[in-house]
N, CA, C and O atoms as a CHARMM CRD file, in Angstrom:
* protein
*
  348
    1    1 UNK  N     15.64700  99.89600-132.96000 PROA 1      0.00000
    2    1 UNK  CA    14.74200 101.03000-132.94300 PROA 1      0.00000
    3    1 UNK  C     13.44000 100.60400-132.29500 PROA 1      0.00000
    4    1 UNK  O     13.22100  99.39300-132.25800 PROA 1      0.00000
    5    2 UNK  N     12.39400 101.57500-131.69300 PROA 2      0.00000
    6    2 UNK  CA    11.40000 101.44100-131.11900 PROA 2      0.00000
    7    2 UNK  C     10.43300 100.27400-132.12300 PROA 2      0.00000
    8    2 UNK  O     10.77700 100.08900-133.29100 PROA 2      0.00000
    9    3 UNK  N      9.51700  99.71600-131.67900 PROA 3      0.00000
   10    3 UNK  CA     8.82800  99.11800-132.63800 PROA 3      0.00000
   11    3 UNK  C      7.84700  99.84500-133.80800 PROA 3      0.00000
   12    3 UNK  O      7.58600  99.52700-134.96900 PROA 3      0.00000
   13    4 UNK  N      7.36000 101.15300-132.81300 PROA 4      0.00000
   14    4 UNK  CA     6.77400 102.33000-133.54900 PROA 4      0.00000
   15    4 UNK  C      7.50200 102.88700-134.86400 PROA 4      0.00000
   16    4 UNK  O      6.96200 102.86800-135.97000 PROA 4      0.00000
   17    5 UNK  N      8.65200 103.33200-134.64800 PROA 5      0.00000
   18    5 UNK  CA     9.50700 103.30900-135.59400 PROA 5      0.00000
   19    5 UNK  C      9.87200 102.48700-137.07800 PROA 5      0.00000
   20    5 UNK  O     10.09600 102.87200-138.22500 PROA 5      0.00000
   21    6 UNK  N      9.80900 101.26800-136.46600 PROA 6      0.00000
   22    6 UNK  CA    10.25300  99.60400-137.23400 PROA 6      0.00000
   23    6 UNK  C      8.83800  99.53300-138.24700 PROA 6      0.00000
   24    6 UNK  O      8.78600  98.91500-139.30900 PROA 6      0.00000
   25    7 UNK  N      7.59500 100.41600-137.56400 PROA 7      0.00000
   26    7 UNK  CA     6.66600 100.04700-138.43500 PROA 7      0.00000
   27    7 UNK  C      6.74300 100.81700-139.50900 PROA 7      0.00000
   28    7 UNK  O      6.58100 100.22800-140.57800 PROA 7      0.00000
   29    8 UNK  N      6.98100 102.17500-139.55500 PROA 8      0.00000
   30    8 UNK  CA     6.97700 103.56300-140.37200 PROA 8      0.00000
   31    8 UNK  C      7.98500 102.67800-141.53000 PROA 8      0.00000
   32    8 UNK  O      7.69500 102.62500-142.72500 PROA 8      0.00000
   33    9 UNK  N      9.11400 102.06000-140.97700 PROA 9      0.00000
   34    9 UNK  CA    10.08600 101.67800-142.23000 PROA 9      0.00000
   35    9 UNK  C      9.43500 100.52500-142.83400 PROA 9      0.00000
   36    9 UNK  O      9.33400 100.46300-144.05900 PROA 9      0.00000
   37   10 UNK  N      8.93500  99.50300-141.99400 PROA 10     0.00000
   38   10 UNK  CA     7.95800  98.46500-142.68300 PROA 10     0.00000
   39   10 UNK  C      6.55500  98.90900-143.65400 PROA 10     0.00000
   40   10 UNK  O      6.07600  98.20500-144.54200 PROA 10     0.00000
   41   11 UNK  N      6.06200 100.24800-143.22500 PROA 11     0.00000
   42   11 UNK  CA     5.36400 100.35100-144.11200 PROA 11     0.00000
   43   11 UNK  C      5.33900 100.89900-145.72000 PROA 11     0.00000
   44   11 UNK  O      4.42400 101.25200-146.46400 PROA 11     0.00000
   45   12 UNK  N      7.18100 100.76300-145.91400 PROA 12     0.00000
   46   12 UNK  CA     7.51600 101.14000-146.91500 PROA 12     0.00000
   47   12 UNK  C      8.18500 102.63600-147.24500 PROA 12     0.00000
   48   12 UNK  O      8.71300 102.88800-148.32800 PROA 12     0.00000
   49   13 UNK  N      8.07500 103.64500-146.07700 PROA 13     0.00000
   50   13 UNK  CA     8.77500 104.53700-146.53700 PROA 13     0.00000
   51   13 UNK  C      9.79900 104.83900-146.40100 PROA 13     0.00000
   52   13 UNK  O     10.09400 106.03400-146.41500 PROA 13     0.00000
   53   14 UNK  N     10.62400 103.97300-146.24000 PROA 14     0.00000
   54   14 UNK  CA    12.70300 103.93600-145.96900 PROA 14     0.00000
   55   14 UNK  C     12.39800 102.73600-146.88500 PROA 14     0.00000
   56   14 UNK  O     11.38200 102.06100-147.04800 PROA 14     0.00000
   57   15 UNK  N     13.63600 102.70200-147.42900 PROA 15     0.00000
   58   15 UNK  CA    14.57400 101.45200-147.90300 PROA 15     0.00000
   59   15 UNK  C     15.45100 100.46200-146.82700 PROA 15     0.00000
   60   15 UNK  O     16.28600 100.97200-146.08000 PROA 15     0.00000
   61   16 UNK  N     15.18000  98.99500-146.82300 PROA 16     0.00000
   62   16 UNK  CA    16.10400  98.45100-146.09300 PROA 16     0.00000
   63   16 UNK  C     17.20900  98.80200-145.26100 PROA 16     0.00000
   64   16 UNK  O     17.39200  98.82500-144.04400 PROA 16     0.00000
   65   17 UNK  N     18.01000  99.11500-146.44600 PROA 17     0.00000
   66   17 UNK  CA    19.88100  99.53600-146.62300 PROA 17     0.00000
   67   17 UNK  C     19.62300 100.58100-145.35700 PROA 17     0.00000
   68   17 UNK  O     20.17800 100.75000-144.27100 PROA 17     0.00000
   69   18 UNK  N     18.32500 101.29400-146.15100 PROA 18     0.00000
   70   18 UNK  CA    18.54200 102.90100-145.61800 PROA 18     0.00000
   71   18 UNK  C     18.20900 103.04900-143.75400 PROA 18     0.00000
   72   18 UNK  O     18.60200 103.92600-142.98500 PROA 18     0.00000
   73   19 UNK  N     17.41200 101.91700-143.49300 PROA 19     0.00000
   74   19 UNK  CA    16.53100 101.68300-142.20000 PROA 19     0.00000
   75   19 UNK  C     17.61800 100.94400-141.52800 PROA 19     0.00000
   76   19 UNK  O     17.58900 101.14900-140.31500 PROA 19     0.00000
   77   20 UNK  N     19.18600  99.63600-142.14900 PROA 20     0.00000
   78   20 UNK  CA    19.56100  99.39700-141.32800 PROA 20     0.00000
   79   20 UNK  C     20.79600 100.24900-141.08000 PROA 20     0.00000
   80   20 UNK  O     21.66200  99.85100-140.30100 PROA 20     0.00000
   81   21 UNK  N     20.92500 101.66000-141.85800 PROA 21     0.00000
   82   21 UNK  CA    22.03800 102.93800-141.03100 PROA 21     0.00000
   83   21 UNK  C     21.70000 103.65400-140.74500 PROA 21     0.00000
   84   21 UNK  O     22.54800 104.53600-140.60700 PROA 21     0.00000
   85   22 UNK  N     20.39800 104.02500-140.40600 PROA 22     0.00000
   86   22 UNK  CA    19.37500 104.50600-139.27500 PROA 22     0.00000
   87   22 UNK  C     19.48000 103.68500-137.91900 PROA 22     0.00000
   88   22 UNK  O     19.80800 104.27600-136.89000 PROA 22     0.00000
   89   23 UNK  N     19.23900 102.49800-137.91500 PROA 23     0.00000
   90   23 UNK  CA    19.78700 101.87700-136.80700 PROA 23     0.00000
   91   23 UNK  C     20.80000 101.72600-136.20200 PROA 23     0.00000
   92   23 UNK  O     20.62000 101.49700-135.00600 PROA 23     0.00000
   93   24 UNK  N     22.09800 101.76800-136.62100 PROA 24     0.00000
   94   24 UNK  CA    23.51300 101.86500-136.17400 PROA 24     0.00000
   95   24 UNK  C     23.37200 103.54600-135.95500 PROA 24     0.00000
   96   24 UNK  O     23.78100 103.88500-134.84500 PROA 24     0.00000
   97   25 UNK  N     23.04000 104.29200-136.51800 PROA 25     0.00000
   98   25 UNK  CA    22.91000 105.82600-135.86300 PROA 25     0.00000
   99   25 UNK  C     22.33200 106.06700-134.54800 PROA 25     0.00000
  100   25 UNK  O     22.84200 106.52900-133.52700 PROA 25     0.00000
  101   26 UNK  N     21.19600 105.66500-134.79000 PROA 26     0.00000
  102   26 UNK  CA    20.33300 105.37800-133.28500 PROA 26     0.00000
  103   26 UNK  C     20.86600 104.84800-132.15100 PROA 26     0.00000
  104   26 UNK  O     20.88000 105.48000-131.09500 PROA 26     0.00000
  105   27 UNK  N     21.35500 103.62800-132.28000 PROA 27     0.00000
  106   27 UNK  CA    22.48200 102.93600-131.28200 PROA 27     0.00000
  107   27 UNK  C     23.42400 103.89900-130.84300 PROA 27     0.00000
  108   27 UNK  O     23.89400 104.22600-129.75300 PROA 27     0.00000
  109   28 UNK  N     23.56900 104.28200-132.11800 PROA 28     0.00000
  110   28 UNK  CA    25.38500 105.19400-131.33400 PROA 28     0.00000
  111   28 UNK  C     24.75100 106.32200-130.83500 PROA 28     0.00000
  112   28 UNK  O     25.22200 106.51200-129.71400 PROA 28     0.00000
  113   29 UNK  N     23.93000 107.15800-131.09400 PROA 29     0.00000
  114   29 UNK  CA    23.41500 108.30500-130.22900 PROA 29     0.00000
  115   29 UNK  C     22.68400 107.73200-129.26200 PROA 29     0.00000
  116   29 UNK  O     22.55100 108.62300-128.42300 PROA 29     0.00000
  117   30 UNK  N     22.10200 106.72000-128.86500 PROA 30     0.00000
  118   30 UNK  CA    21.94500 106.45400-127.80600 PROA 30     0.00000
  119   30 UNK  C     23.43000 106.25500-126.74000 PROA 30     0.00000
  120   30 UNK  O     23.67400 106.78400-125.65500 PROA 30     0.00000
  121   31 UNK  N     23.85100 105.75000-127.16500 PROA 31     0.00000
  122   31 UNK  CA    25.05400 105.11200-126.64000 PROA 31     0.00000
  123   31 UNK  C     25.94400 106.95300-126.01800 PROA 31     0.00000
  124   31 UNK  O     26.33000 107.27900-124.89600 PROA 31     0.00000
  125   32 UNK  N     25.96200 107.66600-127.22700 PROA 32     0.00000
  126   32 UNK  CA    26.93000 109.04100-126.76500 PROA 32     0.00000
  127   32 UNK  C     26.09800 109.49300-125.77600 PROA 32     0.00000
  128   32 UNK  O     26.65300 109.73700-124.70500 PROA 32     0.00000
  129   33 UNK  N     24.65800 109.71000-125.86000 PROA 33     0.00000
  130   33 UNK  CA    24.19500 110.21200-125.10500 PROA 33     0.00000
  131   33 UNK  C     23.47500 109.84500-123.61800 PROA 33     0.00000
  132   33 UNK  O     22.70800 110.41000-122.83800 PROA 33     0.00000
  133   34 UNK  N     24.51000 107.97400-123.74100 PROA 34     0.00000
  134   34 UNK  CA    23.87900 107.76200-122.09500 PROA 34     0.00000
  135   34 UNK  C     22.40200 107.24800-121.81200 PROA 34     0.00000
  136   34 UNK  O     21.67900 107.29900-120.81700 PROA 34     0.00000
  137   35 UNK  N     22.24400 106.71400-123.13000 PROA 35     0.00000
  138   35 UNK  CA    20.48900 106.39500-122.45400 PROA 35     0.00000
  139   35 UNK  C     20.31000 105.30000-121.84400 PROA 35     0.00000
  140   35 UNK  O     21.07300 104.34600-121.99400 PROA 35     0.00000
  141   36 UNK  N     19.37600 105.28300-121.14400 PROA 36     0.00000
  142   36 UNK  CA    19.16700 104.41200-120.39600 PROA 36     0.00000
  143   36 UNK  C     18.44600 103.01200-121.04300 PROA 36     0.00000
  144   36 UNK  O     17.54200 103.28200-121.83300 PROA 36     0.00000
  145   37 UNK  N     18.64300 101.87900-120.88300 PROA 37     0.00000
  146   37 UNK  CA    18.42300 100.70300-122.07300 PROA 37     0.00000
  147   37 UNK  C     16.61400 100.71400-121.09500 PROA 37     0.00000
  148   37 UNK  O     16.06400  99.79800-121.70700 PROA 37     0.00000
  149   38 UNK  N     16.00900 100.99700-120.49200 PROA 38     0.00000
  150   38 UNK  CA    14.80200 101.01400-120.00100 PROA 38     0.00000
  151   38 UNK  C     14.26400 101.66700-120.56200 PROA 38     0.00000
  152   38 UNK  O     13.47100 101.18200-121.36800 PROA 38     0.00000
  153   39 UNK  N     14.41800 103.48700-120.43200 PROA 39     0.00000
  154   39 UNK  CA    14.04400 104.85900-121.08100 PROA 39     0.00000
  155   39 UNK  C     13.43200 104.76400-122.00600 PROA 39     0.00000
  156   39 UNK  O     14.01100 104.85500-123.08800 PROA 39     0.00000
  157   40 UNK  N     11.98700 104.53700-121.95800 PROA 40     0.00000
  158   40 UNK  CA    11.04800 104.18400-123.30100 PROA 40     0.00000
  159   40 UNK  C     11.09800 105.19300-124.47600 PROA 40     0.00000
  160   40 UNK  O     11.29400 105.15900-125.69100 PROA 40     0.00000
  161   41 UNK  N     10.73500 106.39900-123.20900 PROA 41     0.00000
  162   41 UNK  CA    10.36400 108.19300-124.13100 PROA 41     0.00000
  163   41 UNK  C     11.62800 108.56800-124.53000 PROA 41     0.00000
  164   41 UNK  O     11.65500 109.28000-125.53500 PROA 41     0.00000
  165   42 UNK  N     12.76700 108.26500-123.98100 PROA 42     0.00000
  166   42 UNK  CA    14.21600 108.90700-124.80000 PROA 42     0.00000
  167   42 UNK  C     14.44700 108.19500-125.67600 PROA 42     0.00000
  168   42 UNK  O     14.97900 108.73700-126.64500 PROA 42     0.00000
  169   43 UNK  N     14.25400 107.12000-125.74500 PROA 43     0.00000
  170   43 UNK  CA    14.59200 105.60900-126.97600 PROA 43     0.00000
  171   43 UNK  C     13.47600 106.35400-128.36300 PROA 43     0.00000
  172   43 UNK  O     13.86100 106.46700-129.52800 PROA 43     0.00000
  173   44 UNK  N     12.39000 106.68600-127.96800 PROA 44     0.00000
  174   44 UNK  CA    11.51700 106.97200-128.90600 PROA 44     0.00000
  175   44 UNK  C     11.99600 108.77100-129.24900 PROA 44     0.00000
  176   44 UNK  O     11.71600 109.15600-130.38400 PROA 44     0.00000
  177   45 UNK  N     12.59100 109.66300-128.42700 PROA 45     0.00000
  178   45 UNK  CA    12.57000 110.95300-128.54800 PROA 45     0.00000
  179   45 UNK  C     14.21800 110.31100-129.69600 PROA 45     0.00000
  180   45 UNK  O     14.56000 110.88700-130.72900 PROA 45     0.00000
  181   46 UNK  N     14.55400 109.72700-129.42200 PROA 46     0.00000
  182   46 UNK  CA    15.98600 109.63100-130.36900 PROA 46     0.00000
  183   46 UNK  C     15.57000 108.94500-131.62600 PROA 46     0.00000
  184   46 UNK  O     15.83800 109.36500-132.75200 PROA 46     0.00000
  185   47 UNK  N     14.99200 108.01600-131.39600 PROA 47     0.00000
  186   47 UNK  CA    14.73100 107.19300-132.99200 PROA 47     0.00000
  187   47 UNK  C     13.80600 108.39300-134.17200 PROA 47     0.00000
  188   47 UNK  O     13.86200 108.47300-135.39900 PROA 47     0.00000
  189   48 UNK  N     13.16800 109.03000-133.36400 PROA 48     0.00000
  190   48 UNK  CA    12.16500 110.13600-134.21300 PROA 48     0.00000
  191   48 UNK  C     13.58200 111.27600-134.53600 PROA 48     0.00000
  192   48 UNK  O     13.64000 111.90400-135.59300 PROA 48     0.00000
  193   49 UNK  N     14.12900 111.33800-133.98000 PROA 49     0.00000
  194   49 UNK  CA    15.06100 112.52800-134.19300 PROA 49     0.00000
  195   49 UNK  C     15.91200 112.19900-135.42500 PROA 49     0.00000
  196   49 UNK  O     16.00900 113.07100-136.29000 PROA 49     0.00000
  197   50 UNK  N     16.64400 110.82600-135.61700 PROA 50     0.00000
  198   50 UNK  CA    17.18100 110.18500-136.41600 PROA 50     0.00000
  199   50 UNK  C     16.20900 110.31000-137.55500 PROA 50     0.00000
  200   50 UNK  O     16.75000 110.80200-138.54500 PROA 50     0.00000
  201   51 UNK  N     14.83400 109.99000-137.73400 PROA 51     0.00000
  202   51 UNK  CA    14.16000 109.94000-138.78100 PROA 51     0.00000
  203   51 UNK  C     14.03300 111.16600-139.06500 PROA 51     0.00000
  204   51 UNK  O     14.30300 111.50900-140.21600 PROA 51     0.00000
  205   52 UNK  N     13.70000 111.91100-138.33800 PROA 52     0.00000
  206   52 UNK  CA    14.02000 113.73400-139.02300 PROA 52     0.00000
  207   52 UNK  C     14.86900 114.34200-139.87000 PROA 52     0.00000
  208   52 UNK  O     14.80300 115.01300-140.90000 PROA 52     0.00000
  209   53 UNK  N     15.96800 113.76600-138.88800 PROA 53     0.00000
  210   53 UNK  CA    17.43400 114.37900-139.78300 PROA 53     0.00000
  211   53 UNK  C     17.61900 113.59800-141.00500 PROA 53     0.00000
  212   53 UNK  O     18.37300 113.93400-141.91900 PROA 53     0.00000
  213   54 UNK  N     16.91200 112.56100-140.98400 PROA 54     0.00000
  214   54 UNK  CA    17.56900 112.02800-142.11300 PROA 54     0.00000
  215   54 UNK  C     16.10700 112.50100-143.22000 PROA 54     0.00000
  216   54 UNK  O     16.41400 112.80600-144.37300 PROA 54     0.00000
  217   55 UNK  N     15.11300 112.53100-142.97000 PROA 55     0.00000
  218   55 UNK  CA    14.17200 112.97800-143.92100 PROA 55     0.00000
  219   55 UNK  C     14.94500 114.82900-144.25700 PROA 55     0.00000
  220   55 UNK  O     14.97000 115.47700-145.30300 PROA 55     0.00000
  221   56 UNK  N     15.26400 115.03600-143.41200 PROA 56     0.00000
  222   56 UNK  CA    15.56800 116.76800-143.51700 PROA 56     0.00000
  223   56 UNK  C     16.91100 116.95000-144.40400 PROA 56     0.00000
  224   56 UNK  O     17.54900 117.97000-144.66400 PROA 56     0.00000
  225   57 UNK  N     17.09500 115.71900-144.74300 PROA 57     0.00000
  226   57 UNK  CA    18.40800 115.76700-146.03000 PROA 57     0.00000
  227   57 UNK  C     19.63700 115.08700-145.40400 PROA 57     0.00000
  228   57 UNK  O     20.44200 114.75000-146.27200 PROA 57     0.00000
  229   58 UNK  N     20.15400 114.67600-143.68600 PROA 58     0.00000
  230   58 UNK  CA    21.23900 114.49800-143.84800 PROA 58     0.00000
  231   58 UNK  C     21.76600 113.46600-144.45800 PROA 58     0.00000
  232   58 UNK  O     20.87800 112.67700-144.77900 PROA 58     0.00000
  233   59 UNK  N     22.88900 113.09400-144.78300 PROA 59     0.00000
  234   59 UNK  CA    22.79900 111.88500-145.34500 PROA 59     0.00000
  235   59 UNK  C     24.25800 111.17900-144.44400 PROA 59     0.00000
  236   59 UNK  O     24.01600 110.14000-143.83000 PROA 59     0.00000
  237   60 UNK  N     25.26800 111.55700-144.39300 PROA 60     0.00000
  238   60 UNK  CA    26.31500 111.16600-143.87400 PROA 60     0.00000
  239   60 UNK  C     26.25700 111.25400-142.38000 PROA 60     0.00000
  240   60 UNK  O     25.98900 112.24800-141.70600 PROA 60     0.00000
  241   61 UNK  N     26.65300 109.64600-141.84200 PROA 61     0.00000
  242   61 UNK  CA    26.69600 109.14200-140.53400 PROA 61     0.00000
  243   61 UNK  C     26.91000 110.39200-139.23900 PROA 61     0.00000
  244   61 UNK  O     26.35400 110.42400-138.14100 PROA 61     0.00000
  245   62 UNK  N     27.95000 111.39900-139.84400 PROA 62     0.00000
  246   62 UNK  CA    28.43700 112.70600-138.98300 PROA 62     0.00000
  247   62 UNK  C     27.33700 113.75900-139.04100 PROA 62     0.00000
  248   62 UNK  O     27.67800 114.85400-138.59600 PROA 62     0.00000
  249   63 UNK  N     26.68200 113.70600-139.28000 PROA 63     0.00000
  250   63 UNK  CA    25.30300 114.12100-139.89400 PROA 63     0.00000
  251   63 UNK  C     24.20900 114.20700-138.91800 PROA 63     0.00000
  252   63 UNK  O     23.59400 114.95100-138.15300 PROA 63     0.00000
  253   64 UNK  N     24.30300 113.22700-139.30400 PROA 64     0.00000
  254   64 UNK  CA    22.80100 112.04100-138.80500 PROA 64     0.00000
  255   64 UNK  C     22.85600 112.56700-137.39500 PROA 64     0.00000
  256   64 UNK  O     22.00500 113.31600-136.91500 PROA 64     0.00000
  257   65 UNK  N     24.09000 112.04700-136.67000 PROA 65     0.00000
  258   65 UNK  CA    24.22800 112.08800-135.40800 PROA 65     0.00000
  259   65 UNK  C     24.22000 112.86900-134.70800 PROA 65     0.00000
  260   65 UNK  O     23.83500 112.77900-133.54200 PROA 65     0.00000
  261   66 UNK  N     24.94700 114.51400-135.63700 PROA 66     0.00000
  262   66 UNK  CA    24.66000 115.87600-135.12700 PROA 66     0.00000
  263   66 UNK  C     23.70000 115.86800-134.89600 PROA 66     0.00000
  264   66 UNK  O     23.36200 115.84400-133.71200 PROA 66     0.00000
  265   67 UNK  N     22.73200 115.88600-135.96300 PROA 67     0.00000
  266   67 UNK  CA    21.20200 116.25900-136.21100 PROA 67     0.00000
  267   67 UNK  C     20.39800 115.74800-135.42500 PROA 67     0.00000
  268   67 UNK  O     19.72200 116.57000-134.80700 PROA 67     0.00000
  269   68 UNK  N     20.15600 114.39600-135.14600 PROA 68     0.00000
  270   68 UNK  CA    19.37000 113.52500-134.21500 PROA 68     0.00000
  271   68 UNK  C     20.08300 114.24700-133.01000 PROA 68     0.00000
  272   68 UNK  O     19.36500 115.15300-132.58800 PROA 68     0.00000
  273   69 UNK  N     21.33400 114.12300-132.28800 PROA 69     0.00000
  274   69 UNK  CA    21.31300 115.00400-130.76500 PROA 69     0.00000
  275   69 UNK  C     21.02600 116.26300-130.69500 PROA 69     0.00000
  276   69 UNK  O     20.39600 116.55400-129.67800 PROA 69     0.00000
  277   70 UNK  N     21.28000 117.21500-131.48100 PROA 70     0.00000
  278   70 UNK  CA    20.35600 118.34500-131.66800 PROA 70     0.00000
  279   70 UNK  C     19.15600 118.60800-131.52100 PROA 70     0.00000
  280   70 UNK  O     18.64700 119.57900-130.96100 PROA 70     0.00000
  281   71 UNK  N     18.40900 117.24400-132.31400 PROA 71     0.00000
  282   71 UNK  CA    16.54600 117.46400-132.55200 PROA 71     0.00000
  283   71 UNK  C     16.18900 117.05900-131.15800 PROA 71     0.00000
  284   71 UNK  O     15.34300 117.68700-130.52200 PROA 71     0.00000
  285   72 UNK  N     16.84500 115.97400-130.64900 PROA 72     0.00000
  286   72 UNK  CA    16.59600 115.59800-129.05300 PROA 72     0.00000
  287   72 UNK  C     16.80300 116.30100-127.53400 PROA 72     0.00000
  288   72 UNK  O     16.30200 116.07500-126.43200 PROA 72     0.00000
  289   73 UNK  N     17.58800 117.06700-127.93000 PROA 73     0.00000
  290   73 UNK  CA    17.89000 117.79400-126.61900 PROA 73     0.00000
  291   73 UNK  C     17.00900 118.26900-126.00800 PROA 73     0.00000
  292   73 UNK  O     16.81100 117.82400-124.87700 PROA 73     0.00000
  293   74 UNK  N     15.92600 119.63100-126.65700 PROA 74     0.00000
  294   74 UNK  CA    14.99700 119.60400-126.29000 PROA 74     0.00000
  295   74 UNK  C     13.87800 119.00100-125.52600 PROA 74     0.00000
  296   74 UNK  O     13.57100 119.31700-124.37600 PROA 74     0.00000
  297   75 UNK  N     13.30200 118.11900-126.25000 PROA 75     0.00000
  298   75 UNK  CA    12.84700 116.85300-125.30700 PROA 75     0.00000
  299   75 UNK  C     12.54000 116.49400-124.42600 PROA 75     0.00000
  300   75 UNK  O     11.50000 116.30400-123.79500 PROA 75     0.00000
  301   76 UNK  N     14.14700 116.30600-124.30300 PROA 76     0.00000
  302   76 UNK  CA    14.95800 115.27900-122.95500 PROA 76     0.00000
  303   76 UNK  C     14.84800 116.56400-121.85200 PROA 76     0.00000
  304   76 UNK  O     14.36400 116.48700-120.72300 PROA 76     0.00000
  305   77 UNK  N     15.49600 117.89400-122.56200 PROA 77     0.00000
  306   77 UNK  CA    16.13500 118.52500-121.88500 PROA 77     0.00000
  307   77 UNK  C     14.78300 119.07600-120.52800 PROA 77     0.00000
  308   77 UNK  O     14.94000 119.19100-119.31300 PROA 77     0.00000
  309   78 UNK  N     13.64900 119.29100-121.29600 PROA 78     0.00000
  310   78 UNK  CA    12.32300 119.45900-120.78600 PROA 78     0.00000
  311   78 UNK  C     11.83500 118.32200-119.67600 PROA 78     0.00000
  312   78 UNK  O     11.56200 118.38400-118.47700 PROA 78     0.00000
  313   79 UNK  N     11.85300 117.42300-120.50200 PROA 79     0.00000
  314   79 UNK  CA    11.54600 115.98300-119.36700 PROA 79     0.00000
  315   79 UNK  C     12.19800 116.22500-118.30500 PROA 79     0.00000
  316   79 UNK  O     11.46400 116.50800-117.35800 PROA 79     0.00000
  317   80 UNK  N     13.68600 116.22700-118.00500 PROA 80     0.00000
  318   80 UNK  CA    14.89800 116.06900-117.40900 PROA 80     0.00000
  319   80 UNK  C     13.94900 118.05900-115.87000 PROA 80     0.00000
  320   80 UNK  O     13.61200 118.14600-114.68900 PROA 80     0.00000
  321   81 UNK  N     13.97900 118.56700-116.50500 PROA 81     0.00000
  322   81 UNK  CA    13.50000 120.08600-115.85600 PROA 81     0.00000
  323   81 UNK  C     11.84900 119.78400-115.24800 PROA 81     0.00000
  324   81 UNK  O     11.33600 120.27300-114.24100 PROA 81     0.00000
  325   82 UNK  N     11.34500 118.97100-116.07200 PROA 82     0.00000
  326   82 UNK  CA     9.76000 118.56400-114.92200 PROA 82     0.00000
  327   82 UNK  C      9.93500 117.68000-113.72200 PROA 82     0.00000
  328   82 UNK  O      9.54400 117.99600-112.59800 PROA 82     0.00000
  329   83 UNK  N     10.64100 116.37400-114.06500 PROA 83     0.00000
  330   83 UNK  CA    11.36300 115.76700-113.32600 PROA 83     0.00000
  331   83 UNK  C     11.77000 116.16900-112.22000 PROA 83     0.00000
  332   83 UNK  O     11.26100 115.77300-111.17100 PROA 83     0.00000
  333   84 UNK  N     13.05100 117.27700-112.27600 PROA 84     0.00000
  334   84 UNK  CA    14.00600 118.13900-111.14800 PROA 84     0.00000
  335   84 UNK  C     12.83200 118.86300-110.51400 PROA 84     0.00000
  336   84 UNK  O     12.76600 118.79700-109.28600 PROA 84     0.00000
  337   85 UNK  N     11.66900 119.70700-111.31800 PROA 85     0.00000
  338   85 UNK  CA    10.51700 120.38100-110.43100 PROA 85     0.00000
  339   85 UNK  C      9.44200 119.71800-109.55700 PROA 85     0.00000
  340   85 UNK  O      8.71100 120.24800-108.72000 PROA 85     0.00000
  341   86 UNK  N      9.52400 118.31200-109.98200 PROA 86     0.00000
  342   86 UNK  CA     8.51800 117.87800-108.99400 PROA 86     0.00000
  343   86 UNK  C      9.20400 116.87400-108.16800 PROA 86     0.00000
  344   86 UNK  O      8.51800 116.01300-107.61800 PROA 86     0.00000
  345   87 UNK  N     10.49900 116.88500-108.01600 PROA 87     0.00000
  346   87 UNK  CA    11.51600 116.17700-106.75300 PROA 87     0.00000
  347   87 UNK  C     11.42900 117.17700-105.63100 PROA 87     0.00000
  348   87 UNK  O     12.03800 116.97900-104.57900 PROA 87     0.00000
């Protein structure tokens, strides 16, 4: 996860356990969704998305993952449309 991220759980408000299946979530929605291992703002638009869904109640891995590519699309989907307008 971003380091920004790593701090929010270091400063105590996740549990360990709970911060390291947040991380295997993150990975794998990165991973379904193709990100780029550079992509600072999508790495960070996904790790925040993961922390959403999971503050917003989900709890199960099938979950998580809906929820985090859901909360992200947006985003990306915006970035991805400023991008295409100023090519």
């Amino acid at each position: 996860m971003p380091e920004a991220i790593k701090e929010l759980a270091i400063g105590g408000f996740y549990a360990p356990e709970d911060l390291a299946a947040l991380e295997r979530v993150y990975l794998s929605v990165c991973g379904m969704l193709d990100i780029d291992v550079d992509d600072r703002f999508a790495h960070g638009v996904i790790a925040k998305a993961v922390l959403f869904a999971y503050d917003r109640g989900a709890r199960t891995i099938d979950d998580l993952k809906a929820a985090a590519i859901i909360a992200s699309k947006t985003p990306l989907l915006d970035r991805a449309r400023r991008t295409a307008r100023l090519a």
